[in-house]
C-alpha positions, 0 to 999 in steps of 0.5 A: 480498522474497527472504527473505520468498517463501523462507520463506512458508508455504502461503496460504489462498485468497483470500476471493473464492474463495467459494460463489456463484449463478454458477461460477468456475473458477481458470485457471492463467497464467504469471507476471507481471512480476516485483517488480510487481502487474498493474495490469491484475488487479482488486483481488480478483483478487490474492493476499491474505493476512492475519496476525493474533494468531492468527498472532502478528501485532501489533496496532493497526498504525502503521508498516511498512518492510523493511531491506536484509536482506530482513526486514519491520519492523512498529510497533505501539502493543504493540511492534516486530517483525521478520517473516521470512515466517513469524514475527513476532519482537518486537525485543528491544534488546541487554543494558543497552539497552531501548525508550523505548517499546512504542508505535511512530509512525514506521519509516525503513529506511537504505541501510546496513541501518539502522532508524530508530525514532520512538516515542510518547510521545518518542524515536527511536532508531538500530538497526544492526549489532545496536545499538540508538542512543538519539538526542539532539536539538532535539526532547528540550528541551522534550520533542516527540513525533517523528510522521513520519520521511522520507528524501531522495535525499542520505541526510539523515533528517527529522524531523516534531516536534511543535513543528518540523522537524529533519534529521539529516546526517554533522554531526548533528541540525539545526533550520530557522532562518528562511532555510529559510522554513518556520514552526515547529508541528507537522509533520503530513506528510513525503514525498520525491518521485521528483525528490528535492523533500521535501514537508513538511505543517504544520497548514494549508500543503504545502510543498516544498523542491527538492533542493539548495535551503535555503528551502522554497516554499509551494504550497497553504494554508487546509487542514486537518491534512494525514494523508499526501502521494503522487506519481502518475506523471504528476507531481501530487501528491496528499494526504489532509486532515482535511476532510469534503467532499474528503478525497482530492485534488491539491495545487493543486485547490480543495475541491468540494462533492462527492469527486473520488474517490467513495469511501464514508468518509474516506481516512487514507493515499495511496500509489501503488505503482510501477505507478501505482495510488493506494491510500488506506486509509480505516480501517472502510471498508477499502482502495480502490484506484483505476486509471486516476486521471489523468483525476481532478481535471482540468477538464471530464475524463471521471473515470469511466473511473478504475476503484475497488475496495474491499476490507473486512473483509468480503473478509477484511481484518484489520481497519481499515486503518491504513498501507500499504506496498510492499515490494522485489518490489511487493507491498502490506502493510497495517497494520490495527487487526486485523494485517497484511495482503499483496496480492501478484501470483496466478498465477491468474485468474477466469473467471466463466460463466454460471448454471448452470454447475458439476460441470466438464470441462476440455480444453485443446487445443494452440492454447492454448485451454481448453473447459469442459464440464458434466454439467448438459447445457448448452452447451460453453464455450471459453476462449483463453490470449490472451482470458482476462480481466484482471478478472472477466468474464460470460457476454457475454464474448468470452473465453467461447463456446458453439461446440463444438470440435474436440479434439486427437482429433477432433470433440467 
């Protein structure tokens, strides 16, 4: 997001950055990879930023997508908006035009530097080269409300209605007639997978159709109002349904009577992001996120080696997560009743010392290792460039010794 990191404003800290009983120190680190999150930082160890509507943020947040400029797009139920990194500007439609709605549901960027636009109660519109294209189409008679739009890899545009699915190509709009194999209701998920199959969720079945095929396969049935699909690296598919017990799970996996992921709420939304870390947004409980999930929902696998961290109101997130997404350099946009939310790669991690420990020396030395002293008379502590933590670590870490050192001047 070249537009967005040229313009953004200074950040306010992270909310874990916080006072507490044991010290932290900030140890500047060379950049990451670019255009990725380290999968390796914890959670509270990346950048957070949140927008508001102290910021001018909208919200009541329902869809996010950046288009080919670089601009992030940004459905609300209040309107849409345009953010350029620094401010959000409310899209107005050009003279003698107008929205069908302020209430957005669904946001699909183009290849060729269009939006589409899905709005609730009814309609979708084209936005390109400054036009704003009222669509015409199977779902204006009766009128349907359009929940979900998708892409797949040959540039067709799916539409999830209330009453079926439709797509749009070169010719037009299109609906399913029975050779597709897919049953007319409403259409309650869509996702295109890395291979081009497009998953396609109805009331209780997940369907999916491989690309260049015309009839779609069922997969799994008996479920219930299916909020959002995902492809995990390891090529499994995962999805969220209305479901108390097991609202998280792969497709083919039967309900347990217990969470495969030991989450504290239910999960509204799955993504998981080019590193391969699972997000779910689970609306008054926040943003989890979970690493190592691959052993998750495998047969008499060791799940607890999946890594889970929450992060909530509490940690300064704008509000209840609502919709997630990953923008071009990697970085993760949460949509929330509150705002808008940015985790982002930090070139900064926490050492956590021991108790104690405060009113710092620092000396780094040539070898690249860093030792930390205190006026508090305890002992030295010394840290080096290639043990410094992936996640906050105690005092029992090798990355922090009490040995004194040897300083480029002599001894200490």
């Amino acid at each position: 997001m070249e537009r967005l990191e040229r313009r953004l404003s200074p950040m306010r800290m992270a909310s874990w950055l916080r006072p507490a009983s044991r010290a932290l120190i900030a140890i500047g680190l060379s950049a990451g990879p670019a255009f990725a999150l380290d999968p390796d930082r914890s959670l509270m160890e990346l950048h957070h930023t949140a927008w508001t509507i102290e910021n001018g943020a909208p919200t009541q947040v329902t869809a996010i997508t950046q288009t080919k400029d670089g601009y992030l797009w940004v459905g609300s139920s209040l309107g849409l908006f345009r953010f350029d990194g620094v401010i959000f500007e409310r899209y107005e439609p050009p003279p003698g035009a107008r929205l069908l709605s302020d209430n957005i549901y669904a946001l699909v960027a183009t290849e060729d530097g269009g939006l589409w636009v899905s709005f609730r109660p009814f309609g979708l519109a084209l936005i390109k080269d400054g036009q704003f294209i009222v669509q015409k189409g199977p779902w204006q008679d009766p009128a349907a409300e359009i929940f979900e739009l998708a892409r797949d890899l040959d540039g067709r545009l799916w539409a999830g209605t209330a009453k079926e699915l439709v797509f749009h190509d070169a010719a037009g709009w299109h609906e399913l007639g029975p050779e597709w194999n897919l049953p007319r209701g409403r259409i309650w998920s869509l996702y295109t997978d890395r291979a081009g199959t497009l998953w396609a969720a109805t009331e209780t079945t997940i369907y999916s159709l491989r690309r260049g095929s015309t009839a779609f396969t069922p997969l799994q049935d008996g479920l219930r109002s299916i909020f959002a699909i995902a492809e995990a690296r390891d090529g499994r598919i995962w999805f969220v349904e209305d479901y108390v017990q097991n609202t998280l799970r792969p497709v083919g996996a039967p309900r347990e009577p217990h969470h495969l992921v030991p989450i504290s709420g239910i999960a509204y939304s799955v993504f998981i992001d080019r590193d391969d870390c699972m997000w779910l947004m689970a609306g008054e409980d926040g943003v989890f996120r979970i690493r190592d999930h691959a052993t998750i929902g495998r047969h008499n696998a060791d799940t607890t080696t999946a890594r889970i961290e929450q992060f909530k109101l509490s940690d300064g997130l704008s509000g209840q997560s609502q919709v997630v997404f990953e923008d071009r350099e990697g970085s993760i946009w949460v949509g929330c009743t509150g705002g808008i939310d940015r985790f982002r790669h930090n070139r900064l991690a926490s050492v956590l010392l021991p108790r104690g420990y405060s009113l710092f020396t620092l000396l780094p030395v040539d070898s690249g290792s860093l030792w930390v002293g205190t006026a508090r008379n305890l002992p030295l502590l010394g840290s080096t460039a290639t043990t410094l933590p992936n996640s906050t670590r105690s005092m029992e870490s090798p990355a922090c010794t009490a040995t004194p050192p040897a300083s480029p001047g002599g001894p200490v």
